[in-house]
N, CA, C and O atoms as a CHARMM CRD file, in Angstrom:
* protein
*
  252
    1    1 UNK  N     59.45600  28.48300 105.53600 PROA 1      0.00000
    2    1 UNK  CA    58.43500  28.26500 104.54300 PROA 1      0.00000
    3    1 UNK  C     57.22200  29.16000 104.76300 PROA 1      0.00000
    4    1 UNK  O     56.56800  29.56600 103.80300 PROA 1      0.00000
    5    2 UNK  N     56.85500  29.53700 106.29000 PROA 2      0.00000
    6    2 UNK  CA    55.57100  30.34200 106.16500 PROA 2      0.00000
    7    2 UNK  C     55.75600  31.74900 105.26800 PROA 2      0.00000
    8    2 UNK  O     54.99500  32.14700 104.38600 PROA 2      0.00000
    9    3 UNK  N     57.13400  32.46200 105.80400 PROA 3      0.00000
   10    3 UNK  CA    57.30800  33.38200 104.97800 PROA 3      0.00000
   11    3 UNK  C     57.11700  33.81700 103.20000 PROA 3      0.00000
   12    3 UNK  O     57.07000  34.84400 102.52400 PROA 3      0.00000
   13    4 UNK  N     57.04200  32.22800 102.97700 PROA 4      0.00000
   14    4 UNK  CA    56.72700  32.69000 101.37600 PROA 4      0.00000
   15    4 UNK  C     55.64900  32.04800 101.39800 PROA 4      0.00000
   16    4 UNK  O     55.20700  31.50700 100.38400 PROA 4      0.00000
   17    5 UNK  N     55.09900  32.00600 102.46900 PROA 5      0.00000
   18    5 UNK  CA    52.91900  31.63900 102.37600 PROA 5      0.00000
   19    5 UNK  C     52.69500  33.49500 102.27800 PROA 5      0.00000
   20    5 UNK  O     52.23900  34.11000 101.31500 PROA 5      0.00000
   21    6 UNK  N     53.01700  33.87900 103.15700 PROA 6      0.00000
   22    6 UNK  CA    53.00300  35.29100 103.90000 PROA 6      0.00000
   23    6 UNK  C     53.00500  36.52200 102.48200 PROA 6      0.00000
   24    6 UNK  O     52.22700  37.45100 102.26700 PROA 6      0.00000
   25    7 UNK  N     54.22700  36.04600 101.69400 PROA 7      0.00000
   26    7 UNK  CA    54.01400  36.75300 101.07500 PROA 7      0.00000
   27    7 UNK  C     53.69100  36.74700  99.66800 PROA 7      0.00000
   28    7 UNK  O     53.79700  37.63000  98.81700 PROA 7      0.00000
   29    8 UNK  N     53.15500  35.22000  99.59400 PROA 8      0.00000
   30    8 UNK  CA    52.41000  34.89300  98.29200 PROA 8      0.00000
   31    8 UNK  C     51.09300  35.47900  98.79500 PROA 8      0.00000
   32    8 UNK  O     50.82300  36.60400  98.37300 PROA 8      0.00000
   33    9 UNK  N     50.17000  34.85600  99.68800 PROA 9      0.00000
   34    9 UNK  CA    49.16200  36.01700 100.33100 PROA 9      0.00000
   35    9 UNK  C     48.92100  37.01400 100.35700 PROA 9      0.00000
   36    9 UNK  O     47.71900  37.26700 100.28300 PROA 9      0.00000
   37   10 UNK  N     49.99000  38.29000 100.48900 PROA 10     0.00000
   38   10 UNK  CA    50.17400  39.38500  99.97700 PROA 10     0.00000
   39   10 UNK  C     50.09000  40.22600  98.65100 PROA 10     0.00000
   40   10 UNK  O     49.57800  41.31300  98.38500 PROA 10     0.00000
   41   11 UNK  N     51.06000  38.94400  97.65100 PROA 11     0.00000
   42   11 UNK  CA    51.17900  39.77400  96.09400 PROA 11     0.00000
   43   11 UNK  C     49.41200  38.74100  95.60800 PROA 11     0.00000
   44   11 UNK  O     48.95000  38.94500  94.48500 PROA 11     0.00000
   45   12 UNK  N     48.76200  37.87600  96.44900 PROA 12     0.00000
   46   12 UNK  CA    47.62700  37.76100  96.37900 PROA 12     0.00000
   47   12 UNK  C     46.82100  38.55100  96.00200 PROA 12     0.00000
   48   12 UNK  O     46.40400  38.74000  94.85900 PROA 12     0.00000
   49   13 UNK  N     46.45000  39.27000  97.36200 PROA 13     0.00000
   50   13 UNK  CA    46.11000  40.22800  97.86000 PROA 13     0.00000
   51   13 UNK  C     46.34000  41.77500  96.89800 PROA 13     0.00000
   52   13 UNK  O     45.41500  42.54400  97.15600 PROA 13     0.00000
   53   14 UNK  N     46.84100  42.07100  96.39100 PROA 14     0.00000
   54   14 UNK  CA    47.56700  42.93900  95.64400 PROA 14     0.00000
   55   14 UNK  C     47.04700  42.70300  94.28000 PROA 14     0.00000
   56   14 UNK  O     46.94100  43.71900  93.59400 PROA 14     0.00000
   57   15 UNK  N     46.72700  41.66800  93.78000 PROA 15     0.00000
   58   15 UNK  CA    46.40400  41.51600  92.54600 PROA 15     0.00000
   59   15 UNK  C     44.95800  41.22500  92.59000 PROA 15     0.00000
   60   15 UNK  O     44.26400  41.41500  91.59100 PROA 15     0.00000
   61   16 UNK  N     44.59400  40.89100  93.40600 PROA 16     0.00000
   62   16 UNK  CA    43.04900  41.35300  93.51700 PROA 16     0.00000
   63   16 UNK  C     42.77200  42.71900  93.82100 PROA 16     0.00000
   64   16 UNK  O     41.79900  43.07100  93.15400 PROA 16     0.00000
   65   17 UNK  N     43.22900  43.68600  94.57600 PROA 17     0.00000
   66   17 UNK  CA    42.84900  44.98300  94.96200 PROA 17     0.00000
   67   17 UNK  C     42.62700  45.83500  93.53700 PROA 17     0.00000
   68   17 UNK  O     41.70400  46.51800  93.09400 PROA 17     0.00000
   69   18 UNK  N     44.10400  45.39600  92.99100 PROA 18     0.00000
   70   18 UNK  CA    44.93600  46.29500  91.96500 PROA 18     0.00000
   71   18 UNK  C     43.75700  46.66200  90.80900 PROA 18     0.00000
   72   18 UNK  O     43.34200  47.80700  90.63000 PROA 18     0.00000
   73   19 UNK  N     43.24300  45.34900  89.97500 PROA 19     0.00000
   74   19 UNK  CA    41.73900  46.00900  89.16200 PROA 19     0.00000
   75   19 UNK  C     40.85100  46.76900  89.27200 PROA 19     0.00000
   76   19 UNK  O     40.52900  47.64700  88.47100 PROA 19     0.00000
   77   20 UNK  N     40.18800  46.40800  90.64600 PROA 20     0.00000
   78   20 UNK  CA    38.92700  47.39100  91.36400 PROA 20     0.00000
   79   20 UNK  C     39.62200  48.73300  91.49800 PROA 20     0.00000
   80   20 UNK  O     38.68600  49.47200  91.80300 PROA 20     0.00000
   81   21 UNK  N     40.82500  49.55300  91.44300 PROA 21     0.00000
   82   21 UNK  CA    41.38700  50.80700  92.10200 PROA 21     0.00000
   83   21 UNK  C     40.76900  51.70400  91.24600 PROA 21     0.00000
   84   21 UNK  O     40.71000  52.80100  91.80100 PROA 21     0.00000
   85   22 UNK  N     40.17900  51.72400  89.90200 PROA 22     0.00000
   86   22 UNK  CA    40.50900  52.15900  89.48400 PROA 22     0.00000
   87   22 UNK  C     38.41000  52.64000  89.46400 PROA 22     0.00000
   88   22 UNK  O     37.77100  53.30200  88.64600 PROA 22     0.00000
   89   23 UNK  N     38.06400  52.08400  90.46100 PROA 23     0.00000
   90   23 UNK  CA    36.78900  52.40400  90.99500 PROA 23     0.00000
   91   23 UNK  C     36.61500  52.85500  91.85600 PROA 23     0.00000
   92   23 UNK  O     35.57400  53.46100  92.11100 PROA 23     0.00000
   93   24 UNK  N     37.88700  52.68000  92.86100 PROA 24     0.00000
   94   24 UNK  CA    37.46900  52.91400  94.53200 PROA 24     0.00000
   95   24 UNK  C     38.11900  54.57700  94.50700 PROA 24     0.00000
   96   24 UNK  O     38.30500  55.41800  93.62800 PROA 24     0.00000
   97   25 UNK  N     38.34200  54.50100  96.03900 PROA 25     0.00000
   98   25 UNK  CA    38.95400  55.93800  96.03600 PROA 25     0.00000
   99   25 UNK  C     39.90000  56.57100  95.13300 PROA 25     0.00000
  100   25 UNK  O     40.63900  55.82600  94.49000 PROA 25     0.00000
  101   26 UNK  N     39.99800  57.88300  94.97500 PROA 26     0.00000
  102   26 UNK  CA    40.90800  58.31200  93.78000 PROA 26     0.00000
  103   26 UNK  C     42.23900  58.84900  94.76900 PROA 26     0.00000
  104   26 UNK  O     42.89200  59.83300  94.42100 PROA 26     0.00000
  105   27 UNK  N     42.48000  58.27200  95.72800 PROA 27     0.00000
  106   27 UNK  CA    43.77800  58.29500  96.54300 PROA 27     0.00000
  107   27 UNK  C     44.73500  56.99200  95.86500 PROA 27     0.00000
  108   27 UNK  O     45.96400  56.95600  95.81900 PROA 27     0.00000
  109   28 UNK  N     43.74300  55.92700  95.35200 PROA 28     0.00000
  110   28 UNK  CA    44.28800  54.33800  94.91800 PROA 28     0.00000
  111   28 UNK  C     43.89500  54.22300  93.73400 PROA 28     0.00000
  112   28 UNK  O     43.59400  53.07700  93.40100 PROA 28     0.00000
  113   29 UNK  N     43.75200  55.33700  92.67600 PROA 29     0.00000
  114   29 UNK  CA    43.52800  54.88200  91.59000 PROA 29     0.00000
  115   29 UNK  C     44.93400  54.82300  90.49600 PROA 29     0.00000
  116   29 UNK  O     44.93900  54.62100  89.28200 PROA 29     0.00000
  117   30 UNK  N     46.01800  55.06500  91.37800 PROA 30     0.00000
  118   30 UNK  CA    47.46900  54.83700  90.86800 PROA 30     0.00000
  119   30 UNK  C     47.67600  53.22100  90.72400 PROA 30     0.00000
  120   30 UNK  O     48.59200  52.72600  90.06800 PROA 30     0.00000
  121   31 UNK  N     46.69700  52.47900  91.43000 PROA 31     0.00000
  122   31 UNK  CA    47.10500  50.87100  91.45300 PROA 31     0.00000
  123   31 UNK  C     46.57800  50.10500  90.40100 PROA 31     0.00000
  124   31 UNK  O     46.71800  48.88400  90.33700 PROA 31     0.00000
  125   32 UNK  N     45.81900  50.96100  89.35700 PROA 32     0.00000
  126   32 UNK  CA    44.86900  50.77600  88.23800 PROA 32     0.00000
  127   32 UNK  C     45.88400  50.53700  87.33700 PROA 32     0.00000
  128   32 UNK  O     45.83300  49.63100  86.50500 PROA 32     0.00000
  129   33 UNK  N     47.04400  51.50500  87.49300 PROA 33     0.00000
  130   33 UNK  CA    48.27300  51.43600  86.41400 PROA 33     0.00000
  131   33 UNK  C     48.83600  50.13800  86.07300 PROA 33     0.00000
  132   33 UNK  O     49.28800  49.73000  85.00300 PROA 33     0.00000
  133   34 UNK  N     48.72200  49.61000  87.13600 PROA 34     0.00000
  134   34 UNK  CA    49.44500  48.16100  87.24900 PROA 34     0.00000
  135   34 UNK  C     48.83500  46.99700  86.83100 PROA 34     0.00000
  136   34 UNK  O     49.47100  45.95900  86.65200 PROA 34     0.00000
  137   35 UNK  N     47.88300  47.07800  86.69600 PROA 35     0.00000
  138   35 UNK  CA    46.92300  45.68200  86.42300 PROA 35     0.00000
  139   35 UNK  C     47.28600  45.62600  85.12300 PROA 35     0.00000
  140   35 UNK  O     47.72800  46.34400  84.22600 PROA 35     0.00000
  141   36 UNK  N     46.78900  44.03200  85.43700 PROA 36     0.00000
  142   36 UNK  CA    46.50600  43.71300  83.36400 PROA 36     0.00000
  143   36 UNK  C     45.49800  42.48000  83.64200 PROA 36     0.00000
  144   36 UNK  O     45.17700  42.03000  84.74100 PROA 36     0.00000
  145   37 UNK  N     45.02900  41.99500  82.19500 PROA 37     0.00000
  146   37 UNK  CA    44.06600  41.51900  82.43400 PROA 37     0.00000
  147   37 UNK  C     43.94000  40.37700  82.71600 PROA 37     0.00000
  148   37 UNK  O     44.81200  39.54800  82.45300 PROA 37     0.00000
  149   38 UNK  N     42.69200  40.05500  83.38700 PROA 38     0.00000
  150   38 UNK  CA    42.70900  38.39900  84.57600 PROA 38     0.00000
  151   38 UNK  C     43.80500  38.47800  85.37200 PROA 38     0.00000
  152   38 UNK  O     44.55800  37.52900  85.58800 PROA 38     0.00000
  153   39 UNK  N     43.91000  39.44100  85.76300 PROA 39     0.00000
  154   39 UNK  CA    44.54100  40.12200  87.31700 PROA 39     0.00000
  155   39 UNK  C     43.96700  39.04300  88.46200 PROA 39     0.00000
  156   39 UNK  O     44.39900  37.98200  88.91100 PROA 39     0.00000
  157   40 UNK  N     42.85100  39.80200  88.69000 PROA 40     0.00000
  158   40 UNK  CA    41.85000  39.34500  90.04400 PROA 40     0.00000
  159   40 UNK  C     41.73600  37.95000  90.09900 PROA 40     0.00000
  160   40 UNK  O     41.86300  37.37700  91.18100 PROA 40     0.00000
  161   41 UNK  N     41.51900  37.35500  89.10300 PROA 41     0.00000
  162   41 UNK  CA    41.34400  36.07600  88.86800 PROA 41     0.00000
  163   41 UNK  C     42.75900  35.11000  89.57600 PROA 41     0.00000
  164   41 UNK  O     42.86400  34.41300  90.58500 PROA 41     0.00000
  165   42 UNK  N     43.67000  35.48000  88.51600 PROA 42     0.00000
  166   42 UNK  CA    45.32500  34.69200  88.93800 PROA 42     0.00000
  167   42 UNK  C     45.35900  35.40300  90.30600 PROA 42     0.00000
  168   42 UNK  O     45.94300  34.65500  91.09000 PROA 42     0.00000
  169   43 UNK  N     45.04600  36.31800  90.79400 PROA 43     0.00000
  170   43 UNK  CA    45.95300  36.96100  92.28600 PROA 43     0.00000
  171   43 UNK  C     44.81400  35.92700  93.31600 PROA 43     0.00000
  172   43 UNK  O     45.21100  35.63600  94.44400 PROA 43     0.00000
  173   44 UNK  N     43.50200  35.44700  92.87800 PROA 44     0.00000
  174   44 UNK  CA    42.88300  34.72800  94.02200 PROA 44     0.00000
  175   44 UNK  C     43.35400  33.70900  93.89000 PROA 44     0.00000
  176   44 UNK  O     43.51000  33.19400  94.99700 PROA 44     0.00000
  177   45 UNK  N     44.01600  32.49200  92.33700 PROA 45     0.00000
  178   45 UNK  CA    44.24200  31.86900  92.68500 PROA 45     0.00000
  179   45 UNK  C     45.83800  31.21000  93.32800 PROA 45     0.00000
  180   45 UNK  O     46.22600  30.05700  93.51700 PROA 45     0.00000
  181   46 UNK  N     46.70500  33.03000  93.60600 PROA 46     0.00000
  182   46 UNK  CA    48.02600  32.58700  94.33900 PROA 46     0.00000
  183   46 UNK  C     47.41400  32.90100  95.79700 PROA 46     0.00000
  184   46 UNK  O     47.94900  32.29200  96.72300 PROA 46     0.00000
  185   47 UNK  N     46.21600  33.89400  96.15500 PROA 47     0.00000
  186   47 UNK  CA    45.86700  34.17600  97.54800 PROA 47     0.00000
  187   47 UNK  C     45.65800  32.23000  98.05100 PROA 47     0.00000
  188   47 UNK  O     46.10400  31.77300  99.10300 PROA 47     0.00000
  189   48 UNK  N     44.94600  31.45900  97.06500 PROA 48     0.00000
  190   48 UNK  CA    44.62600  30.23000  97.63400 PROA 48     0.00000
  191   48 UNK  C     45.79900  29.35500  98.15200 PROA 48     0.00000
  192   48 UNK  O     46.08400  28.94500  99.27700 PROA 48     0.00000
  193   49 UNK  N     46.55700  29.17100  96.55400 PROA 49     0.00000
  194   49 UNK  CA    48.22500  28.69200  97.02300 PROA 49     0.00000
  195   49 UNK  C     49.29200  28.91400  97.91400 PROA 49     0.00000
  196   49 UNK  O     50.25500  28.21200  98.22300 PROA 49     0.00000
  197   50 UNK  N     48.86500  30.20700  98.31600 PROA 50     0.00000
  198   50 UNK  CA    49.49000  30.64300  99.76500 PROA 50     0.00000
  199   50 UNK  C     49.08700  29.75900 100.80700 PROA 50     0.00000
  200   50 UNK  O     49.92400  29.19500 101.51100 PROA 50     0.00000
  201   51 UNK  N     47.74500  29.58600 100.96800 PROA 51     0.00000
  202   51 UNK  CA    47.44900  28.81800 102.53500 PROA 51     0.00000
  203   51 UNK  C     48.03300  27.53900 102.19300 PROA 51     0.00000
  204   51 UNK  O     47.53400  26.88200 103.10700 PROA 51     0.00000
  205   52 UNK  N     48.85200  26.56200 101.42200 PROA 52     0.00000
  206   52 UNK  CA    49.66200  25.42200 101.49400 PROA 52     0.00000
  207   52 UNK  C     50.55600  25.49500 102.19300 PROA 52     0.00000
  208   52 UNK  O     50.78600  24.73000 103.13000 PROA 52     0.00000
  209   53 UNK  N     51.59700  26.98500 101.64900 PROA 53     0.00000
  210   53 UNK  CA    52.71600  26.98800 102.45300 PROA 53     0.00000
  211   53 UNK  C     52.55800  27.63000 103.81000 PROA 53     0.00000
  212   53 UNK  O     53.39800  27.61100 104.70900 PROA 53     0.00000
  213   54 UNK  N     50.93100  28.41100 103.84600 PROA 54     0.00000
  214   54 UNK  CA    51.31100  28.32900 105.77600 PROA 54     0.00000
  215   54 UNK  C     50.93900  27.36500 106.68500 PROA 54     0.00000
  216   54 UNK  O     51.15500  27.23300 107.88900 PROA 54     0.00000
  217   55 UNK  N     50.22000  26.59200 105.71000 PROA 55     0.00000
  218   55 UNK  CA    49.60600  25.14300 106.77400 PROA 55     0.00000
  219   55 UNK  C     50.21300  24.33700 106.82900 PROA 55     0.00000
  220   55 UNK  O     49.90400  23.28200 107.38300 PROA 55     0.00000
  221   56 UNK  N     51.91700  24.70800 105.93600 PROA 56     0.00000
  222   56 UNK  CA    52.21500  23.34300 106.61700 PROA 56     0.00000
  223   56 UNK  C     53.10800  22.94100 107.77200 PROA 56     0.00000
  224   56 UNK  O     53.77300  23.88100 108.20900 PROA 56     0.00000
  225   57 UNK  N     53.28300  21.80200 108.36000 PROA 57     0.00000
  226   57 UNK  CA    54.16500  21.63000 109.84600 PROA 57     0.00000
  227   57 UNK  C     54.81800  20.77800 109.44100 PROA 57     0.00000
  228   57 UNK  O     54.62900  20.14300 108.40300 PROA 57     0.00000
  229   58 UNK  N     56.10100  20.59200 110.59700 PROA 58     0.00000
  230   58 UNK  CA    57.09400  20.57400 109.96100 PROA 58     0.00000
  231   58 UNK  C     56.76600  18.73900 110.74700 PROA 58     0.00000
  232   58 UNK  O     55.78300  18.52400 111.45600 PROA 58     0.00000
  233   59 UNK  N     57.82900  17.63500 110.39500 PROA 59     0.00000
  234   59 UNK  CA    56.94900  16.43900 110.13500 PROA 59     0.00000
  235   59 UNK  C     57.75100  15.82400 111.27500 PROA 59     0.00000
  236   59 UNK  O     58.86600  15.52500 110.84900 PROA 59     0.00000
  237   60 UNK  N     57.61400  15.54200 112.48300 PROA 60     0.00000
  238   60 UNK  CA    58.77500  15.01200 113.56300 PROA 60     0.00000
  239   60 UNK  C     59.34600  13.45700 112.76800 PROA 60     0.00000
  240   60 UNK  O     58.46200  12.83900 112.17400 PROA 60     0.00000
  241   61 UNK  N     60.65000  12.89800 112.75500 PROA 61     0.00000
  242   61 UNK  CA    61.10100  11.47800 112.38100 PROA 61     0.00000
  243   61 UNK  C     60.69600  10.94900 114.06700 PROA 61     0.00000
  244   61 UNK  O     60.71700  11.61500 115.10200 PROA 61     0.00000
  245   62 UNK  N     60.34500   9.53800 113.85600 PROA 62     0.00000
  246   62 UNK  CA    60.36900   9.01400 115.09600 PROA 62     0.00000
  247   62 UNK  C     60.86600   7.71500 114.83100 PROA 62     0.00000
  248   62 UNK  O     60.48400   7.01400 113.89400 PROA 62     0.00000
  249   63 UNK  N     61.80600   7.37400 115.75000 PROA 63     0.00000
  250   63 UNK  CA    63.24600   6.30400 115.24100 PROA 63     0.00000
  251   63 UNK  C     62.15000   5.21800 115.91000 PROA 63     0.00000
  252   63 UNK  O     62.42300   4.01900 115.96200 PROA 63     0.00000
């Protein structure tokens, strides 16, 4: 399960960067291509939904 915290965090991450590129360096302004709009917005709120699946532990049974 952390693994798809890991990499919801990531395409997070990615969709927040992806809007601003097209301000920042012109090495990353290829990531501008990709956006659409309320990008930044939805990518913070899967960056948030990510920390569920890495916080969670796994639940011991006790007989």
């Amino acid at each position: 399960m952390k693994w798809i915290g890991y990499l919801l965090l990531l395409i997070g991450i990615w969709m927040m960067v992806c809007p601003q590129a097209n301000t920042g360096l012109s090495v990353l302004k290829w990531l501008s291509q990709y956006a659409f709009p309320g990008e930044a917005f939805l990518g913070a709120i899967v960056a948030s939904l990510s920390f569920l699946f890495l916080n969670k532990r796994r639940e011991t049974s006790e007989l």
